[in-house]
Backbone bond lengths (Angstrom), bond angles and torsions (degrees), N, CA, C in turn:
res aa  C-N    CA-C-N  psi(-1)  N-CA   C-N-CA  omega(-1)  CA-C   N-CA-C  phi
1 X - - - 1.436 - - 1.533 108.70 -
2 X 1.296 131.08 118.65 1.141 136.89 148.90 1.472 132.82 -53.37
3 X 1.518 94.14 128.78 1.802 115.44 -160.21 1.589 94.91 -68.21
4 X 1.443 126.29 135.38 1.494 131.37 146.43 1.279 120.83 -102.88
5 X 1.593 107.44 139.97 1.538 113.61 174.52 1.512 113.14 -115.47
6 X 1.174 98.30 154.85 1.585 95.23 -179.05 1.699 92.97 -121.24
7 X 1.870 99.72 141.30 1.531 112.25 172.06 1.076 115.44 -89.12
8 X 1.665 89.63 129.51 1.848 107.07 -176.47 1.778 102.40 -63.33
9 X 1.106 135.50 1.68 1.632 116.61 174.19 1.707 104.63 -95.65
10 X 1.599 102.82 -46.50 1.597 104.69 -160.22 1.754 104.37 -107.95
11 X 1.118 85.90 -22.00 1.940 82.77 -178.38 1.689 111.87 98.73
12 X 1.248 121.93 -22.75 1.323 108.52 -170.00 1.493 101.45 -80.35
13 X 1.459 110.34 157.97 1.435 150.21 -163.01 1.690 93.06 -80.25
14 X 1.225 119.86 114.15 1.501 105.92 150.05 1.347 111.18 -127.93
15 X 1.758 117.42 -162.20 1.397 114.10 -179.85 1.143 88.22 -100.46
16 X 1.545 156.34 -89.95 0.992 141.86 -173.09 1.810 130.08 -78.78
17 X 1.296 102.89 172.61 1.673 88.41 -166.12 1.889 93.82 -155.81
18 X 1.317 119.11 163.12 1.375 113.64 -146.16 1.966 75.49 -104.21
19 X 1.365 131.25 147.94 1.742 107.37 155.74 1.743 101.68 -113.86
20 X 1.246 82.75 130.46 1.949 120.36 168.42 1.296 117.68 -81.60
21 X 1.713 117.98 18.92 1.445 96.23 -158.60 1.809 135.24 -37.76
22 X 1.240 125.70 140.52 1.373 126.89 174.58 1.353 115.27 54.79
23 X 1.331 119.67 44.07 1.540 136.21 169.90 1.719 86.13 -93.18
24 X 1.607 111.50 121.39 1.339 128.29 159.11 1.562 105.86 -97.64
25 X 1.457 118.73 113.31 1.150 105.69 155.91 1.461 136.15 -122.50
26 X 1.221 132.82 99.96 1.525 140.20 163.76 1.636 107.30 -0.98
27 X 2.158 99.25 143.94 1.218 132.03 172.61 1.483 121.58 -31.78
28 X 1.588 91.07 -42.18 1.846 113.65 -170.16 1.206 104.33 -70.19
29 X 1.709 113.69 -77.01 1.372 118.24 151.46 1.742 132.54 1.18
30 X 1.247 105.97 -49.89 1.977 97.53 -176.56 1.328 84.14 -144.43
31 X 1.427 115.66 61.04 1.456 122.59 122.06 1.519 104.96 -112.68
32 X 1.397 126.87 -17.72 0.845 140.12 -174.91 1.852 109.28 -69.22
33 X 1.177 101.61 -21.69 1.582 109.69 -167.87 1.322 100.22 -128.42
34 X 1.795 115.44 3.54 1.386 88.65 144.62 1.903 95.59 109.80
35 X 1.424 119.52 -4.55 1.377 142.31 -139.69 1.759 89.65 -120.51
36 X 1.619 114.25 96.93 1.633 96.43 173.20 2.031 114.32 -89.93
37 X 1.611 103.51 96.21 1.436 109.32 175.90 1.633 97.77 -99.04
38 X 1.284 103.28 169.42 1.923 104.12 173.59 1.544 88.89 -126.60
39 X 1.382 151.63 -34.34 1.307 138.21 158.69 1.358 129.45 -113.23
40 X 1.115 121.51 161.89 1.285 126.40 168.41 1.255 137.90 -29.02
41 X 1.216 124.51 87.59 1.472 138.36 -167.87 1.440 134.20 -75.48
42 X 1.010 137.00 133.52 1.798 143.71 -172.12 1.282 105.71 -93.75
43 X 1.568 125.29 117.08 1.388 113.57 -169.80 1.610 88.51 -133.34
44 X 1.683 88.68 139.85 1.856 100.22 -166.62 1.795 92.54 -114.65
45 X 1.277 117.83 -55.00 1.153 124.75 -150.72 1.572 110.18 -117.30
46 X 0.934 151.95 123.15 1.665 136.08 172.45 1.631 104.89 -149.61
47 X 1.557 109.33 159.73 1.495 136.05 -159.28 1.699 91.67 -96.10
48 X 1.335 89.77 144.87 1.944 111.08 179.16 1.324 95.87 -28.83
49 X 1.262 125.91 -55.76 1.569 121.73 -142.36 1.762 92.95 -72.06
50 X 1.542 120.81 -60.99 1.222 143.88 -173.32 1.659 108.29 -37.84
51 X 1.633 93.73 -47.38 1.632 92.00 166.11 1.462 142.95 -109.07
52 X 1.220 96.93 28.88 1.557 129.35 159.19 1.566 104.09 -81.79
53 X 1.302 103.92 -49.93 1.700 112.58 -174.01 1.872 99.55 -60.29
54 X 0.882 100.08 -82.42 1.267 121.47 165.64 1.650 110.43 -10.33
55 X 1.025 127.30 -60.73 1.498 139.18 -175.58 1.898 106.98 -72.39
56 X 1.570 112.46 -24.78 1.202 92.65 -155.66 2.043 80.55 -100.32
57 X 1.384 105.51 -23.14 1.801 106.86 -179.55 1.311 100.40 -61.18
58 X 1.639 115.24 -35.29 2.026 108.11 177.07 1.247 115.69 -74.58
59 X 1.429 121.46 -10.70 1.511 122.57 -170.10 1.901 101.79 -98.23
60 X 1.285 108.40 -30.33 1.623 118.53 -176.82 1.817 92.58 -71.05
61 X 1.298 125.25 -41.63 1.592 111.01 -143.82 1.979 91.08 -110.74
62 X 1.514 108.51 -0.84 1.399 97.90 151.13 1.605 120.97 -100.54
63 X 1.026 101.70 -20.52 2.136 114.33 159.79 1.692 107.60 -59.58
64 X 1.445 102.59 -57.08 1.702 84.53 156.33 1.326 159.34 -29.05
65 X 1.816 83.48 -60.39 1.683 110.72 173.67 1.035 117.17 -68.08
66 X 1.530 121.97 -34.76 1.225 121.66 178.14 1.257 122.93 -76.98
67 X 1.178 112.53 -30.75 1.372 123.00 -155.56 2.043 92.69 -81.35
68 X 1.379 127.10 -54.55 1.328 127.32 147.69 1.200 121.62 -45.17
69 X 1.070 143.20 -4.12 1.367 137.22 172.03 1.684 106.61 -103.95
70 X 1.278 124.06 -22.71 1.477 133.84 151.63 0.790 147.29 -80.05
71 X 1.885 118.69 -0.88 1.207 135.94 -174.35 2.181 94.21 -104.94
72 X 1.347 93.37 -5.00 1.559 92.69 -163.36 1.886 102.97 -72.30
């Protein structure tokens, strides 16, 4: 029998799932992706799509950081 996981952002069931352990991510954050949370969330487990999202929101908010930390 094949194992199902369910993703801690969206909820759907897949067969495989990527693990993120102890990725906190903020309100702002997954409204941003579309995700209605009201606090700060613990994400262990998430689906291809979720961590596609996920990768490109860590790549935007270190383009941020950097990009303010070079303008200084």
């Amino acid at each position: 029998m094949a194992k199902a996981y369910r993703c801690d952002l969206c909820n759907r069931f897949v067969d495989d799932c990527y693990s993120v352990d102890g990725i906190d991510i903020y309100p702002r954050e997954l409204r941003e992706m579309g995700i209605k949370k009201d606090s700060k969330y613990e994400v262990k487990e998430v689906c291809e799509d979720c961590h596609d999202k996920l990768k490109s929101m860590a790549n935007k908010i270190f383009e941020e950081n950097h990009k303010a930390i070079t303008e200084k």
